[in-house]
N, CA, C and O atoms as a Maestro MAE file, in Angstrom:
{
 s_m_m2io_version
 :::
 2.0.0
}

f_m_ct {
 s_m_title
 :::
 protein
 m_atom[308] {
  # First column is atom index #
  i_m_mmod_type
  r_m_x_coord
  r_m_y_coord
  r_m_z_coord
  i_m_residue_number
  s_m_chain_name
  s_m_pdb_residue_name
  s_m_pdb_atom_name
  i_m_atomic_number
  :::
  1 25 0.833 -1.190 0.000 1 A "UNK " " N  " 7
  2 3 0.000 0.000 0.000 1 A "UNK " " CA " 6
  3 2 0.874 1.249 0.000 1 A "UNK " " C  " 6
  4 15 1.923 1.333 0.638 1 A "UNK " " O  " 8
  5 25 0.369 2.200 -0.755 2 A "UNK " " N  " 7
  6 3 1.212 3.190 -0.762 2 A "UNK " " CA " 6
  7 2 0.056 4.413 0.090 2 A "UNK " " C  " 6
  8 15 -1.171 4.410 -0.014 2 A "UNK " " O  " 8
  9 25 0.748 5.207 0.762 3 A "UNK " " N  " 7
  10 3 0.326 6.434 1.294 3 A "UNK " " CA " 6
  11 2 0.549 7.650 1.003 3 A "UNK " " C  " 6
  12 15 1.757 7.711 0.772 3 A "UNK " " O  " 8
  13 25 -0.093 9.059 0.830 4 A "UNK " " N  " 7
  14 3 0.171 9.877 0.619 4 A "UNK " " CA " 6
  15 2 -0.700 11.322 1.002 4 A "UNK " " C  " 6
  16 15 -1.821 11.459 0.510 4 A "UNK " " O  " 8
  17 25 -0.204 12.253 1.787 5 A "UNK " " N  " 7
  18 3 -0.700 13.803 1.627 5 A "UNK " " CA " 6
  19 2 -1.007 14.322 0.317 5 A "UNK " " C  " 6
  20 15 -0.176 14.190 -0.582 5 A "UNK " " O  " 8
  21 25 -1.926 14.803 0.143 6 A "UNK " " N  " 7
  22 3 -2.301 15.582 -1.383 6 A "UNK " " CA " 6
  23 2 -2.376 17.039 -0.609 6 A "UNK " " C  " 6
  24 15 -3.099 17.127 0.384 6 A "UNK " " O  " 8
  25 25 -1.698 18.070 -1.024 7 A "UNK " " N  " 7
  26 3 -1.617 19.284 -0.698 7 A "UNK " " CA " 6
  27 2 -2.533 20.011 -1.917 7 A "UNK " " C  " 6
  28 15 -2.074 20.002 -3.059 7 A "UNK " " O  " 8
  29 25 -3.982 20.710 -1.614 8 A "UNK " " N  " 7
  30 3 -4.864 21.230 -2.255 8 A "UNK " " CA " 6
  31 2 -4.845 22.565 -2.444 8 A "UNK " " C  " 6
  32 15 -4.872 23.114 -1.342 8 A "UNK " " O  " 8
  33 25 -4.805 23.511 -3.525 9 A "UNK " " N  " 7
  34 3 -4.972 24.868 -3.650 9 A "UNK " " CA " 6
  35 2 -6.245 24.750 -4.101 9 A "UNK " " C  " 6
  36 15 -6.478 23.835 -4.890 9 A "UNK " " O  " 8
  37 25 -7.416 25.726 -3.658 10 A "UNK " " N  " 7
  38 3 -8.742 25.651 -4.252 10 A "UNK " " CA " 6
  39 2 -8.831 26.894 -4.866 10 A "UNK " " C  " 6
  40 15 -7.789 27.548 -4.922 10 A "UNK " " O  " 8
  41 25 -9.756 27.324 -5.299 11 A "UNK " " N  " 7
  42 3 -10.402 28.911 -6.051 11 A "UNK " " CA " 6
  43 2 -11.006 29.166 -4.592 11 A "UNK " " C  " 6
  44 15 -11.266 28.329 -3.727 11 A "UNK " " O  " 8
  45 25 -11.193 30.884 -4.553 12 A "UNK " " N  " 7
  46 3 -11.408 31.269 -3.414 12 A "UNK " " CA " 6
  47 2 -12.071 31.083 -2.798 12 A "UNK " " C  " 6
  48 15 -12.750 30.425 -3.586 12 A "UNK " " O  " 8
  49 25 -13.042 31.027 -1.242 13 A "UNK " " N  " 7
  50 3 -14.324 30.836 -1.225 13 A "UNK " " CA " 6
  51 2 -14.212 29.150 -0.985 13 A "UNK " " C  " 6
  52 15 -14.407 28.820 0.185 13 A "UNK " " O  " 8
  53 25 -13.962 28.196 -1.806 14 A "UNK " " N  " 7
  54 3 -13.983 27.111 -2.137 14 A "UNK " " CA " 6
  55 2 -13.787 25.814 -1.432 14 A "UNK " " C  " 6
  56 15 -14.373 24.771 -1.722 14 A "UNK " " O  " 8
  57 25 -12.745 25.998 -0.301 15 A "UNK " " N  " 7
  58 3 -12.357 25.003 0.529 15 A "UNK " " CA " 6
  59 2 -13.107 24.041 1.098 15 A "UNK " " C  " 6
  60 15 -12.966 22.830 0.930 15 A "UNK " " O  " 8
  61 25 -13.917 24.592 1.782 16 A "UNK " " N  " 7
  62 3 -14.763 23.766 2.641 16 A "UNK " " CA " 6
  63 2 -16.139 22.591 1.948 16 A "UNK " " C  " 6
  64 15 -16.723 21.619 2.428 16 A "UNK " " O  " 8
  65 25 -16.218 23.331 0.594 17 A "UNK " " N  " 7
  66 3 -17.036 22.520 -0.208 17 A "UNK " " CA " 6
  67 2 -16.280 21.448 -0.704 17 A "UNK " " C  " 6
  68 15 -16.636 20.270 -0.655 17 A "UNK " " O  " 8
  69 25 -14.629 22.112 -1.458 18 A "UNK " " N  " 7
  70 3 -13.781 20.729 -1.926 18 A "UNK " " CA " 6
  71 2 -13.507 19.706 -0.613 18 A "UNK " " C  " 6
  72 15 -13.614 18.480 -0.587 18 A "UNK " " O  " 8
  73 25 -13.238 20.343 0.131 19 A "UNK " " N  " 7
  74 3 -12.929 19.060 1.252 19 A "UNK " " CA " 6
  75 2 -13.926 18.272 1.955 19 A "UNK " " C  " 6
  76 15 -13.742 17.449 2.851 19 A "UNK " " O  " 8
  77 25 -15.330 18.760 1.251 20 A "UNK " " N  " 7
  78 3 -16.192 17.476 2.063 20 A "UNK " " CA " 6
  79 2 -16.515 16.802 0.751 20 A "UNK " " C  " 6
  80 15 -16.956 15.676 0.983 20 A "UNK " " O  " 8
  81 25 -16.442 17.160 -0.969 21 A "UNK " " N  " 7
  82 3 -16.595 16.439 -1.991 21 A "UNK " " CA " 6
  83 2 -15.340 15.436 -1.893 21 A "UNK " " C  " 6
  84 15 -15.501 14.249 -2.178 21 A "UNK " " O  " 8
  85 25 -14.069 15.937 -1.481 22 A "UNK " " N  " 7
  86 3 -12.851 14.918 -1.780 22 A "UNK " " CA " 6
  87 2 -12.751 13.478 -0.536 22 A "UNK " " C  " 6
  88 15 -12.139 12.412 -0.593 22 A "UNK " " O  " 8
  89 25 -13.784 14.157 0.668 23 A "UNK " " N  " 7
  90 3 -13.995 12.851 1.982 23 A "UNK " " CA " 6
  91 2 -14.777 11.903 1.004 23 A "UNK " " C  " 6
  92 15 -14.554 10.699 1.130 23 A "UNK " " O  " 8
  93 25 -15.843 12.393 -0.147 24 A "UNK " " N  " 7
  94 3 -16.193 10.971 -0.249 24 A "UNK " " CA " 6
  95 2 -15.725 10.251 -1.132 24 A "UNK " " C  " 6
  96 15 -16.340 9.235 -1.457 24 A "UNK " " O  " 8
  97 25 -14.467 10.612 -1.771 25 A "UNK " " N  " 7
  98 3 -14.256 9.947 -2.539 25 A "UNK " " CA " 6
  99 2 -13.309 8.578 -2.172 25 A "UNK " " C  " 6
  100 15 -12.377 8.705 -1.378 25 A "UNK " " O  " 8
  101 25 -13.679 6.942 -2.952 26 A "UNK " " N  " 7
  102 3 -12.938 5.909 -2.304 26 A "UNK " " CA " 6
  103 2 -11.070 6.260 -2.521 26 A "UNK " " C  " 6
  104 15 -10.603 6.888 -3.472 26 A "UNK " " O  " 8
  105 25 -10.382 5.749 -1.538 27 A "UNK " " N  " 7
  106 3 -9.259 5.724 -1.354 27 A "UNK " " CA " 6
  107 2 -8.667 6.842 -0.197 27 A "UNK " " C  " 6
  108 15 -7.547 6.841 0.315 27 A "UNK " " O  " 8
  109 25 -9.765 7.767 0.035 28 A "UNK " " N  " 7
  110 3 -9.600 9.058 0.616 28 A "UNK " " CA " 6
  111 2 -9.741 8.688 2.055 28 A "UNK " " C  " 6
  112 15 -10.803 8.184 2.420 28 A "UNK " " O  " 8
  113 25 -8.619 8.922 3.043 29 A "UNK " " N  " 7
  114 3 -8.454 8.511 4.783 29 A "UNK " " CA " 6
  115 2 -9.630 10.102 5.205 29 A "UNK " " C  " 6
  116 15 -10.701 10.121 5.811 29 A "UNK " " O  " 8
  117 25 -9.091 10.875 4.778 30 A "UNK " " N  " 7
  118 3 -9.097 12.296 5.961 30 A "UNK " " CA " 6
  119 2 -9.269 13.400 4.800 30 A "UNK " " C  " 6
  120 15 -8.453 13.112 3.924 30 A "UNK " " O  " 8
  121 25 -9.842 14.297 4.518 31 A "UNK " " N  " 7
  122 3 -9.895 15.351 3.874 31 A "UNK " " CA " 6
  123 2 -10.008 16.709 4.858 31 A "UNK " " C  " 6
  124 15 -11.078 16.764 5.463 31 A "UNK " " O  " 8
  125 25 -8.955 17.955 5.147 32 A "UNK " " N  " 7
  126 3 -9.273 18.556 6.101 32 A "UNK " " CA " 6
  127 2 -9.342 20.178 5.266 32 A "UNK " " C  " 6
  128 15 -8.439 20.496 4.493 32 A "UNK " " O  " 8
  129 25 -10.536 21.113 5.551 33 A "UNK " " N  " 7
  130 3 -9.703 22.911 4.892 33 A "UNK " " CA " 6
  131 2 -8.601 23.208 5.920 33 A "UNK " " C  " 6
  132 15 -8.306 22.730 7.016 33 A "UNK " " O  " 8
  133 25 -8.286 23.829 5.424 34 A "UNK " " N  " 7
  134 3 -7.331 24.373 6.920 34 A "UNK " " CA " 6
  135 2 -6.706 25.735 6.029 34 A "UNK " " C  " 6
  136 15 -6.867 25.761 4.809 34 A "UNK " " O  " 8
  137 25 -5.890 26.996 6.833 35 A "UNK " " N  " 7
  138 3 -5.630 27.983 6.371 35 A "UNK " " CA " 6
  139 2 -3.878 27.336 6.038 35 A "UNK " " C  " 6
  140 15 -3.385 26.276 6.424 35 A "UNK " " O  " 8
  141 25 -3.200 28.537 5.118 36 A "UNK " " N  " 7
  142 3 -2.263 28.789 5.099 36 A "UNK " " CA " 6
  143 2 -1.875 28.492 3.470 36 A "UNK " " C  " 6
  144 15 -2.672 28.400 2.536 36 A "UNK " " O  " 8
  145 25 -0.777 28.403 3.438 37 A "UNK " " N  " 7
  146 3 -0.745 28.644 1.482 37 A "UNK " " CA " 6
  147 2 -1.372 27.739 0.498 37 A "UNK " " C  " 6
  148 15 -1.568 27.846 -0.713 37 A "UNK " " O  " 8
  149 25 -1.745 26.416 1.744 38 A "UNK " " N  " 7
  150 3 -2.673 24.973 0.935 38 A "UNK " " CA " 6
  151 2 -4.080 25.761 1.485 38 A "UNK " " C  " 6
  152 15 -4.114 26.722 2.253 38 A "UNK " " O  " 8
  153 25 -5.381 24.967 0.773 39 A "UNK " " N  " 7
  154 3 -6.675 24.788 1.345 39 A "UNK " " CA " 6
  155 2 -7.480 23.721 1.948 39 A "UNK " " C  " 6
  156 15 -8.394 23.522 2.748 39 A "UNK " " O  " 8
  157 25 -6.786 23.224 1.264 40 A "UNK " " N  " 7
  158 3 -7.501 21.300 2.074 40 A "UNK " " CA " 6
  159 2 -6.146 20.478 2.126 40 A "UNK " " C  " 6
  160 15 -5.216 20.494 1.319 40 A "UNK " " O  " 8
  161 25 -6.263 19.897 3.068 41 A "UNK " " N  " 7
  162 3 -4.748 18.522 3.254 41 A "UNK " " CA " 6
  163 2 -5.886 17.376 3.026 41 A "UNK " " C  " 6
  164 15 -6.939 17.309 3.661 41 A "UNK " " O  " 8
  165 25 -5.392 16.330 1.811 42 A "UNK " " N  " 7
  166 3 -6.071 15.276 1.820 42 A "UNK " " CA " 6
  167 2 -4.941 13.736 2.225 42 A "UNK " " C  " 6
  168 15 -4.003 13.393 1.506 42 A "UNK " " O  " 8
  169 25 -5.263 13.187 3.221 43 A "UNK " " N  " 7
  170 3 -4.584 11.764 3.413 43 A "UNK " " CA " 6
  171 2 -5.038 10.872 2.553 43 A "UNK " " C  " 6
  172 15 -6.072 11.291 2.032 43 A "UNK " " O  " 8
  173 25 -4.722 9.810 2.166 44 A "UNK " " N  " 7
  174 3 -5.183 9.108 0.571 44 A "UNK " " CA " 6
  175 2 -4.378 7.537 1.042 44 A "UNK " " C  " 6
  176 15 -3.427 7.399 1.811 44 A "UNK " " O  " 8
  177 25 -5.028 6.633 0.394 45 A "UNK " " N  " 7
  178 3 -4.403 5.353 0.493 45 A "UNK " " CA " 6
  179 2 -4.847 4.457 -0.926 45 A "UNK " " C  " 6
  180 15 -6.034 4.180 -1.097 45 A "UNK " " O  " 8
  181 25 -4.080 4.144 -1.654 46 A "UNK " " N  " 7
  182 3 -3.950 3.270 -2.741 46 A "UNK " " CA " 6
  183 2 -2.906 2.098 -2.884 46 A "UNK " " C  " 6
  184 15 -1.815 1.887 -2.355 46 A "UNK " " O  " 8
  185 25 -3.593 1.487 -3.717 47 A "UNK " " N  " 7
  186 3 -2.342 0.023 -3.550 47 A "UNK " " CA " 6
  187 2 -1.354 0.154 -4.012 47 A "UNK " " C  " 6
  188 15 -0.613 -0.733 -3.588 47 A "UNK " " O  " 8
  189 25 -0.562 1.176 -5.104 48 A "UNK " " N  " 7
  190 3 0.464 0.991 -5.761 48 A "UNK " " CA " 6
  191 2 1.052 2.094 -6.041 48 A "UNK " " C  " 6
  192 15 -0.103 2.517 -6.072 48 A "UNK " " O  " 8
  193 25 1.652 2.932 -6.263 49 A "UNK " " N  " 7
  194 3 1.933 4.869 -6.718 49 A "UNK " " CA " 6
  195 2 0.982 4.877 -8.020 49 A "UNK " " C  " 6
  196 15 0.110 5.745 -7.969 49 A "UNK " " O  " 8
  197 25 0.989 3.865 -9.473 50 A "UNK " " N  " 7
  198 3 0.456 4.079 -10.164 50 A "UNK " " CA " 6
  199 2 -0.937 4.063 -9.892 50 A "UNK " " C  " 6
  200 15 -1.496 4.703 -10.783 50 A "UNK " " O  " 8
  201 25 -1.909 3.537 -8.906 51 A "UNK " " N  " 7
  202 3 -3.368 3.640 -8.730 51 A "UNK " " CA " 6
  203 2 -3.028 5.066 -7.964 51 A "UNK " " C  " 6
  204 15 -3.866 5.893 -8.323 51 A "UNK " " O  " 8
  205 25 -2.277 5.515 -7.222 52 A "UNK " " N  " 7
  206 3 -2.539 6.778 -6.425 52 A "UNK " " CA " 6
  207 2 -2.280 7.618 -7.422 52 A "UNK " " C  " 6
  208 15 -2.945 8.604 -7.106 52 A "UNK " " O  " 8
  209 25 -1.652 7.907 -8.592 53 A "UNK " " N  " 7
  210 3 -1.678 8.691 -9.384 53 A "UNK " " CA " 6
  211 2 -2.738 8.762 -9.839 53 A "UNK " " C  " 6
  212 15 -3.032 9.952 -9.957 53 A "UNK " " O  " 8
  213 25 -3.869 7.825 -10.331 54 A "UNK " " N  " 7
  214 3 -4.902 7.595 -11.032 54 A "UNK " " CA " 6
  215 2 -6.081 8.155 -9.979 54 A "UNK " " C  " 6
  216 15 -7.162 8.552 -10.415 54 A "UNK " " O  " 8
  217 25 -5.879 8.150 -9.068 55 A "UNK " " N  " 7
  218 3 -6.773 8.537 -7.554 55 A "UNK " " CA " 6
  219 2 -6.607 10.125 -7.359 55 A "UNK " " C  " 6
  220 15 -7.505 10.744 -6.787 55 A "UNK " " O  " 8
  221 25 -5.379 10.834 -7.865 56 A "UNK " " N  " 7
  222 3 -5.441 11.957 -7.746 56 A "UNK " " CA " 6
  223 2 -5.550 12.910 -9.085 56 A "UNK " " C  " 6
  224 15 -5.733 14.115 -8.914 56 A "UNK " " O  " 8
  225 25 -5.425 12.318 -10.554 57 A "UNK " " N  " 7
  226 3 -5.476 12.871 -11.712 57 A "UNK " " CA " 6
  227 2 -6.890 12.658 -11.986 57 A "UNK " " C  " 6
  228 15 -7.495 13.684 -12.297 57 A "UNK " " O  " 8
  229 25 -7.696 11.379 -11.940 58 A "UNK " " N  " 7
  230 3 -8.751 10.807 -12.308 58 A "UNK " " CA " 6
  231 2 -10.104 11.582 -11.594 58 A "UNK " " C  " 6
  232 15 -10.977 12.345 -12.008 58 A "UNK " " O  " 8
  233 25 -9.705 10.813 -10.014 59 A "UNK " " N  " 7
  234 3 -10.502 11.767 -9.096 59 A "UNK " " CA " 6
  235 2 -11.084 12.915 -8.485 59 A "UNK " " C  " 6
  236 15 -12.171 13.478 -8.613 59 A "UNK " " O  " 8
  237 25 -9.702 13.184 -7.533 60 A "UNK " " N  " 7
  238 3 -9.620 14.610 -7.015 60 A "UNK " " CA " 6
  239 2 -9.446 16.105 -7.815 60 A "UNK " " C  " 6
  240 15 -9.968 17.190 -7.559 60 A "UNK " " O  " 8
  241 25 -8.296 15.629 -9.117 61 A "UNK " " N  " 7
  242 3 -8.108 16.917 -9.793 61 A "UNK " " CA " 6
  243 2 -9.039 17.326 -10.828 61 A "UNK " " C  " 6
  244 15 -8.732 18.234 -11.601 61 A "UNK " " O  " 8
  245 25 -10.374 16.607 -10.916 62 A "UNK " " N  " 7
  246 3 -10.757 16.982 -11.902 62 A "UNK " " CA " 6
  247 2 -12.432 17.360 -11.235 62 A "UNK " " C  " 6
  248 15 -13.396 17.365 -12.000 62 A "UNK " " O  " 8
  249 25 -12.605 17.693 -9.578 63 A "UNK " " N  " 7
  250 3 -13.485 18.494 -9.107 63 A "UNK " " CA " 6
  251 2 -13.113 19.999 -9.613 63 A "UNK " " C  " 6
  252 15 -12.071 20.557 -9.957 63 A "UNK " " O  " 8
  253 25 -14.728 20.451 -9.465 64 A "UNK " " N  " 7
  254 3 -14.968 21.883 -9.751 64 A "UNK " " CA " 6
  255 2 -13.911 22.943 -8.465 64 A "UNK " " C  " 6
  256 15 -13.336 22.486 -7.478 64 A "UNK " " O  " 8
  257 25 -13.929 23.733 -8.711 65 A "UNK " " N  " 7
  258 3 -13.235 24.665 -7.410 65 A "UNK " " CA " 6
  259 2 -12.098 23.863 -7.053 65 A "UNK " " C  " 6
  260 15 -11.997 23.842 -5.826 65 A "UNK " " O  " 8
  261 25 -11.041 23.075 -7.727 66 A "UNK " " N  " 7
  262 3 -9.634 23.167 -7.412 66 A "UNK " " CA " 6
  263 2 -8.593 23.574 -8.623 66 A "UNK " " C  " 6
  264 15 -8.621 23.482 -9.850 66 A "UNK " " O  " 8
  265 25 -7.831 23.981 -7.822 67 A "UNK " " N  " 7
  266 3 -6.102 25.069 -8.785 67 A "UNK " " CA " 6
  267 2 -5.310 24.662 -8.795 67 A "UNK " " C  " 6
  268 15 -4.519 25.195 -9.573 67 A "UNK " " O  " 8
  269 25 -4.813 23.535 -8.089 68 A "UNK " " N  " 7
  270 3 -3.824 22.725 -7.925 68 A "UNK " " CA " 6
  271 2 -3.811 21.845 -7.137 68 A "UNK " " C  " 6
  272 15 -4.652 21.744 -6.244 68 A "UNK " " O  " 8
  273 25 -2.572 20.806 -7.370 69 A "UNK " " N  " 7
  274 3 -2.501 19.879 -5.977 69 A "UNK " " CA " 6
  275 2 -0.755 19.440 -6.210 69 A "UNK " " C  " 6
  276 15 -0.059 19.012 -7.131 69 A "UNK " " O  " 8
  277 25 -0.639 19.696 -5.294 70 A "UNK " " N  " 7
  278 3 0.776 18.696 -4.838 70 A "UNK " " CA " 6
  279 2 0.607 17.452 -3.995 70 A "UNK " " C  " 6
  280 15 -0.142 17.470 -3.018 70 A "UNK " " O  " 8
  281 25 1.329 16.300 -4.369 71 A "UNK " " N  " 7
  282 3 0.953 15.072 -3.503 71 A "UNK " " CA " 6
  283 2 2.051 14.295 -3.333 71 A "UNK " " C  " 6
  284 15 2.735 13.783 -4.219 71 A "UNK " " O  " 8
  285 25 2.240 14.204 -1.759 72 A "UNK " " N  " 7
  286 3 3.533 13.908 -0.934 72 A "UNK " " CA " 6
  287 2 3.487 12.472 -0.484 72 A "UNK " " C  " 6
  288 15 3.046 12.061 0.589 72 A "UNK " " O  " 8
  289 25 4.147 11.585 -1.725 73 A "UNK " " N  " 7
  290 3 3.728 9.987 -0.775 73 A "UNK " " CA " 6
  291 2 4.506 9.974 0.353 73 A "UNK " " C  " 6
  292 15 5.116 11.033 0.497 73 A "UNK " " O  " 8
  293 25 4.750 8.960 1.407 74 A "UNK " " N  " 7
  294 3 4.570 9.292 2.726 74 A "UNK " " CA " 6
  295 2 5.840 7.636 2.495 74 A "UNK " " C  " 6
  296 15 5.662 6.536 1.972 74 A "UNK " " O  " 8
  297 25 6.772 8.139 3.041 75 A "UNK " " N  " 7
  298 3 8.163 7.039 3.184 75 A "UNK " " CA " 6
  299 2 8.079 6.500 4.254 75 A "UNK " " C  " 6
  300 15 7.975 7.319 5.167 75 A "UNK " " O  " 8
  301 25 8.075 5.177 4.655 76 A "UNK " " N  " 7
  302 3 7.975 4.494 5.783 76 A "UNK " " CA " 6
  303 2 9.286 4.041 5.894 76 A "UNK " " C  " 6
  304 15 9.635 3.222 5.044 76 A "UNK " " O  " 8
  305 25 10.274 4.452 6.926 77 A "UNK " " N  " 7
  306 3 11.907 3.736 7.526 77 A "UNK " " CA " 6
  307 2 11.317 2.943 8.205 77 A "UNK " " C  " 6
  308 15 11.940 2.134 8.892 77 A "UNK " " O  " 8
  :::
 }
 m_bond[307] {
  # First column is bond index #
  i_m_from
  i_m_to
  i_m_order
  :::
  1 1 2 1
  2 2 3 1
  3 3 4 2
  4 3 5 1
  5 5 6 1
  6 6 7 1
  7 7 8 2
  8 7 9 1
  9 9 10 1
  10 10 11 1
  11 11 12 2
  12 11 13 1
  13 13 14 1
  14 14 15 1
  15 15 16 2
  16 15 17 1
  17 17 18 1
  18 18 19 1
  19 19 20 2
  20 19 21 1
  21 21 22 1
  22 22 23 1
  23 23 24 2
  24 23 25 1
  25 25 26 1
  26 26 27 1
  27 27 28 2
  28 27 29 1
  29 29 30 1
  30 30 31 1
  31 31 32 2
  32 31 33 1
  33 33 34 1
  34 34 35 1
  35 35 36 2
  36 35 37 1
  37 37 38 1
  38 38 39 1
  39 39 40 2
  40 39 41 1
  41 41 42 1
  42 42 43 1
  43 43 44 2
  44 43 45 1
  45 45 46 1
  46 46 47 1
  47 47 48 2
  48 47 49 1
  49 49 50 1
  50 50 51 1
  51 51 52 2
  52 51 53 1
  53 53 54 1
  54 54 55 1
  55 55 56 2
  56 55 57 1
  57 57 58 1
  58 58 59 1
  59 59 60 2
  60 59 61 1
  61 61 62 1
  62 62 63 1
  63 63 64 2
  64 63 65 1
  65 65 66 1
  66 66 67 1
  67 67 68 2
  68 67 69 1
  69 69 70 1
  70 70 71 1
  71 71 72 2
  72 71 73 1
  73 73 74 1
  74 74 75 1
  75 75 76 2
  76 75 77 1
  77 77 78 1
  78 78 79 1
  79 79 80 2
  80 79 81 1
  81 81 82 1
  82 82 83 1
  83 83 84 2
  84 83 85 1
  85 85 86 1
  86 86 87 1
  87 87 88 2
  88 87 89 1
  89 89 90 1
  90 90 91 1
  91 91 92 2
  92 91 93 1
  93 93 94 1
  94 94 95 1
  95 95 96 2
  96 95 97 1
  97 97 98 1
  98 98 99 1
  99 99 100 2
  100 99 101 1
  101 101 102 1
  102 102 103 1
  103 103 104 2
  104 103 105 1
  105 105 106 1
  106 106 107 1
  107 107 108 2
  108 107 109 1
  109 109 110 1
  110 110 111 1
  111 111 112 2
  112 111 113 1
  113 113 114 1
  114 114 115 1
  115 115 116 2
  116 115 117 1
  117 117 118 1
  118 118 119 1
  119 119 120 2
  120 119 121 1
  121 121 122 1
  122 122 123 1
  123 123 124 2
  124 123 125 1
  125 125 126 1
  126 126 127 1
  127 127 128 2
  128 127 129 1
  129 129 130 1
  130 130 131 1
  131 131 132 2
  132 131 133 1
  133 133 134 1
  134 134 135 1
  135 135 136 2
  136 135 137 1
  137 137 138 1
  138 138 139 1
  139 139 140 2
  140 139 141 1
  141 141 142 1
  142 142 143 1
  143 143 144 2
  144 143 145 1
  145 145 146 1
  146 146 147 1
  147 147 148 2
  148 147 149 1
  149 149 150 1
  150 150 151 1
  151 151 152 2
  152 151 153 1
  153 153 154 1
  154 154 155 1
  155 155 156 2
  156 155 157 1
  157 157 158 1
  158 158 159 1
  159 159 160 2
  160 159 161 1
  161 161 162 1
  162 162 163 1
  163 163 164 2
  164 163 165 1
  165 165 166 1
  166 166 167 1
  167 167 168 2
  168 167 169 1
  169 169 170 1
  170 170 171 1
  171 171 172 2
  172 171 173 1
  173 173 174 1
  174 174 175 1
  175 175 176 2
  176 175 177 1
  177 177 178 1
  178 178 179 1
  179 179 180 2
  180 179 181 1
  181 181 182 1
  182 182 183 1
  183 183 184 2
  184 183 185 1
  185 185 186 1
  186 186 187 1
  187 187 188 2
  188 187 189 1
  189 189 190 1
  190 190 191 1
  191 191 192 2
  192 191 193 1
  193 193 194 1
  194 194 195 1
  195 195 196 2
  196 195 197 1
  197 197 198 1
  198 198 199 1
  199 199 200 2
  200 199 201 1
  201 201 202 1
  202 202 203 1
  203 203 204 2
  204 203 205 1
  205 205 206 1
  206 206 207 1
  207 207 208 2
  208 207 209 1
  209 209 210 1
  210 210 211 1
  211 211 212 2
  212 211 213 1
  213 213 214 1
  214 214 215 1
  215 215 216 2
  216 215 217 1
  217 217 218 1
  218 218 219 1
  219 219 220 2
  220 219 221 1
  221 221 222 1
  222 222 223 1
  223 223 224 2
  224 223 225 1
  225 225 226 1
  226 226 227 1
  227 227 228 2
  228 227 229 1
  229 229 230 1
  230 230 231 1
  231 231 232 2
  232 231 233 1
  233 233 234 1
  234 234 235 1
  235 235 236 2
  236 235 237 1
  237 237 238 1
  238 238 239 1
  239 239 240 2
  240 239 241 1
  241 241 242 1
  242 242 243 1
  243 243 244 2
  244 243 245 1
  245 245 246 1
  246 246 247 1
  247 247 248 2
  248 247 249 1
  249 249 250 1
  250 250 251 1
  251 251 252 2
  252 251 253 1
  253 253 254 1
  254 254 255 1
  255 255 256 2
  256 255 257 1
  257 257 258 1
  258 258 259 1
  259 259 260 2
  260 259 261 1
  261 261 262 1
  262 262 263 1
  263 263 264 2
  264 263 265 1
  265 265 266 1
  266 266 267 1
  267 267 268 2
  268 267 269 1
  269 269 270 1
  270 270 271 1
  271 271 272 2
  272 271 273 1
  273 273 274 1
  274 274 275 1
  275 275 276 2
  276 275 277 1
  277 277 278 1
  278 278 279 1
  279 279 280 2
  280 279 281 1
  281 281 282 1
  282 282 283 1
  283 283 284 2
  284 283 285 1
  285 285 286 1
  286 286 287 1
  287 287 288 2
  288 287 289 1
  289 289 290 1
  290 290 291 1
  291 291 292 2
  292 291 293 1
  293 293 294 1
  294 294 295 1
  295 295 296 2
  296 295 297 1
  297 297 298 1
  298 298 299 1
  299 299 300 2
  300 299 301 1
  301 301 302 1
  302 302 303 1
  303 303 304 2
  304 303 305 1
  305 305 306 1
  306 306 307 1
  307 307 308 2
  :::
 }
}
């Protein structure tokens, strides 16, 4: 299983609607708004990097009211 933070920029106004559309989507742990240069932090779980790519190009990036996303898979030592 692979894990990962998706760091969300939304259009203004916007946050709080993307982050309760991106909770329901499957693969999605945690969707939170929160302030500061992101708008929503999404936690995400997929089986492989290539399904989490497909989970965040397929899925998440192609809701209304988002500008970007950066997505931080999560390294387990």
């Amino acid at each position: 299983m692979v894990q990962a933070y998706i760091l969300v920029q939304t259009e203004v106004g916007q946050a709080a609607e993307v982050a309760e559309r991106i909770r329901g989507i499957e693969g999605v742990e945690t969707a939170h708004d929160v302030t500061g240069p992101y708008d929503v932090i999404v936690q995400a779980e997929a089986s492989d990097i290539d399904a989490l790519g497909a989970l965040v190009v397929a899925r998440i990036q192609r809701l209304d009211g988002i500008a970007r996303t950066l997505t931080c898979p999560i390294v387990n030592i």
